[in-house]
C-alpha positions, 0 to 999 in steps of 0.5 A: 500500500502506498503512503501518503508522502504530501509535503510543503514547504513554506519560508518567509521574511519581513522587515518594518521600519518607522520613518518617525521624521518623515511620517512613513512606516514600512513593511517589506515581505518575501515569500516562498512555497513549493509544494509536492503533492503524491496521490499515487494515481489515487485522488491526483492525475500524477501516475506518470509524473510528479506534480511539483509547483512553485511559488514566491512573492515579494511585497512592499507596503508604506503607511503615511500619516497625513494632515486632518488625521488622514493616513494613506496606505499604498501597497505593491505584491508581486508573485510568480506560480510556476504553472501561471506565470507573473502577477503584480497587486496593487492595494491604495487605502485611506482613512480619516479619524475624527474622534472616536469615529473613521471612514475608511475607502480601500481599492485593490486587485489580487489574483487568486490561483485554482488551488491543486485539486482543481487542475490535477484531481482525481477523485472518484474517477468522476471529479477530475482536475482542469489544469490542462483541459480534459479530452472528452467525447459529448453526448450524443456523439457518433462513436464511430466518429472518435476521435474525430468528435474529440472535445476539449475542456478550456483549462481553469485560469487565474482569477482576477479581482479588482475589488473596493469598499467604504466603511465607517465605524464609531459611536453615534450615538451615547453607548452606541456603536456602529461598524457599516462596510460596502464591498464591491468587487469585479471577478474575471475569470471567476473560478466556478465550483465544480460542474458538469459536462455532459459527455464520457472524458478520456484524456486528461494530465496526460493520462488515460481517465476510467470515468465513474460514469461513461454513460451508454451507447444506443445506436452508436450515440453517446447518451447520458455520460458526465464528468466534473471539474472546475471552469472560470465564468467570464466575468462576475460582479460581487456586492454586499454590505455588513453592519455590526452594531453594539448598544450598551443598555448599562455596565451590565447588559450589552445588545448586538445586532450583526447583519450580512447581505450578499448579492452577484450578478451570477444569478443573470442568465447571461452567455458569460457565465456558461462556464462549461461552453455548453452553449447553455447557462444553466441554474447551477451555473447561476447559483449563488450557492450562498444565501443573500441574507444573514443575520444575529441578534445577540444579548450579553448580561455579566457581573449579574448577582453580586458579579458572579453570574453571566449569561450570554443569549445569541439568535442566528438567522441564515436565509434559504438557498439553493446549493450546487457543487459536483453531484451535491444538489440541494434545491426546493424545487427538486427536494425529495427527488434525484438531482436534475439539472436541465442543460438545454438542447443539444446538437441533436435537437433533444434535452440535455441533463445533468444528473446529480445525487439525491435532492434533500431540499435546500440549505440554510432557512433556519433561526437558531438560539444558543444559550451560555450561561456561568457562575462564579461559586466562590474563589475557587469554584465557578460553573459554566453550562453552553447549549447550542442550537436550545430549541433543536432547530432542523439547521443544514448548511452543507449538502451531504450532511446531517443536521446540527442537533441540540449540544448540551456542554458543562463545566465545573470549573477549579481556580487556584487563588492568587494573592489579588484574590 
């Protein structure tokens, strides 16, 4: 049996230094890693030669202290990926401070690499790496045209984000605090999750593929075959906000309210999202496979009964939302069933399918309340008790897996006083 013989190495340097005369600080940061996966054939397409990848970067960062209380940030990156190339990341932010409030505009573009599973996996015989295209027969192909009908997948690039945000936190009101961030970013060639494509593969990483599902051959056509691995869509838009905001009713008792929202122009049925260049974009393709809205109200009470008790009681919404990745599917309009997805019309002018696992319905769509409470029994005894999920709220927030029941945890507690006690 062969054994797992993964190894990485990563190695780092930085310097700082304060120009206290000239108002600047300066940070300075090199970077390297080299990674050297084996898989044996087994979860990576490596059978016939090692995969070995590497990575080093150089970073120069400078902070200026301005009149008004302005401080700009500016920042430069430059990194090289043995497989991708060179890339340079520029990052500019500025911040104004007035009292006990600031604003704060960042703008930036960094780059983000497929990570190794994503260009050479191999996992299932069904989910295979796209680090240089996989060669694959499509559905409803003549067989006795192979090779001639041979089709390559357009292998996964580096993604690009030029991003920005505006925030402002502070106190606005007495005992009121508030942290608000707008985010906006553009992604090109946005790495997708894994989908599917409709047709049996037979090359990929140089290496002849077994697919789990080879579909079957009715009148010398290839019908119902499917492959997964990872594309880029073209371009995508990302925005959302955050708010956080705390309010203190007295010493002893604190609210807070988080809120989240999350939205992307990938929900569009545009021809620049259909990742898989099947000539469809379908649902799964248009998934924000995130839910928009989230949400937590949290009541903390301390120093309670002569300051030896505290309870801390915290409600957590998560909207409902549709989920794909692969062969995992949760959906509410195919819940209870197995997982479809429609793929348009093919060439030879029939519906095209996805087939997925079992749909049990959508995740997210929840309110769960959390409860942890303590008491301090005297110098050298305390009692702490924490109940997750108190009402045993059905909560799933990953296909494939159970839902989080009830958790009931107690602690009793030693201390060892010292001279301040």
């Amino acid at each position: 049996m062969a054994k797992e013989k993964s190894q990485r190495l990563n190695a780092d340097a930085q310097y700082n230094y304060n120009f206290q005369k000239a108002g600047f600080f300066l940070i300075a940061a090199l970077n390297y890693q080299n990674e050297r996966p084996n898989g044996f054939g087994v979860y990576l397409l490596d059978s016939f030669h090692h995969v070995r990848i590497n990575q080093y970067g150089v970073s120069l960062q400078l902070e200026k202290l301005l009149p008004w209380d302005l401080r700009l940030i500016g920042a430069v990156r430059y990194d090289h990926h043995s497989n991708f190339g060179d890339f340079y990341s520029p990052k500019l932010g500025l911040t104004k401070s007035f009292g006990d409030n600031s604003f704060r505009f960042t703008w930036g573009k960094a780059y983000a690499t497929p990570n190794i599973l994503a260009q050479y996996a191999n996992i299932g015989r069904n989910f295979f790496g796209n680090g240089e295209g996989i060669i694959y027969i499509p559905n409803g192909s003549k067989m006795s045209e192979v090779p001639e009908n041979y089709k390559v997948t357009t292998p996964v690039k580096v993604e690009e984000v030029n991003s920005w945000e505006v925030g402002y936190k502070g106190i606005i009101a007495k005992k009121l605090f508030i942290d608000v961030t707008y985010y906006n970013s553009t992604s090109n060639n946005f790495l997708s999750p894994a989908i599917s494509v409709g047709g049996r593969a037979e090359y990929a990483n140089g290496q002849k593929l077994w697919p789990a599902f080879p579909g079957m051959i009715v009148n010398d056509t290839l019908r119902n075959a499917s492959v997964i691995c990872n594309f880029n869509y073209g371009r995508v838009q990302n925005y959302g906000l955050d708010v956080d905001i705390n309010y203190s009713l007295n010493k002893m008792i604190n609210l807070v309210l988080k809120y989240s929202w999350f939205g992307s122009d990938i929900t569009d049925q545009d021809m620049k999202n259909d990742a898989n260049s099947n000539g469809f974009v379908s649902v799964e393709e248009m998934s924000l496979n995130a839910p928009e809205h989230k949400g937590m109200i949290g009541l903390n009470m301390q120093d309670l009964f002569r300051q030896k008790m505290y309870v801390n009681i915290s409600t957590r919404l998560v909207q409902q939302y549709d989920f794909y990745s692969g062969l995992q599917i949760g959906t509410e309009a195919g819940k209870g069933k197995r997982g479809i997805v429609y793929e348009g019309i093919g060439p030879n002018g029939q519906p095209r399918y996805s087939y997925k696992n079992f749909d049990w319905g959508p995740l997210g769509g929840f309110i769960t309340i959390d409860l942890n409470a303590g008491y301090k029994v005297n110098k050298m005894l305390s009692v702490n008790m924490g109940i997750t999920n108190l009402l045993n709220t059905r909560q799933i927030e990953a296909v494939a897996s159970p839902s989080i029941g009830r958790l009931i945890m107690f602690e009793l507690k030693a201390h060892v006083p010292n001279k301040k006690d």
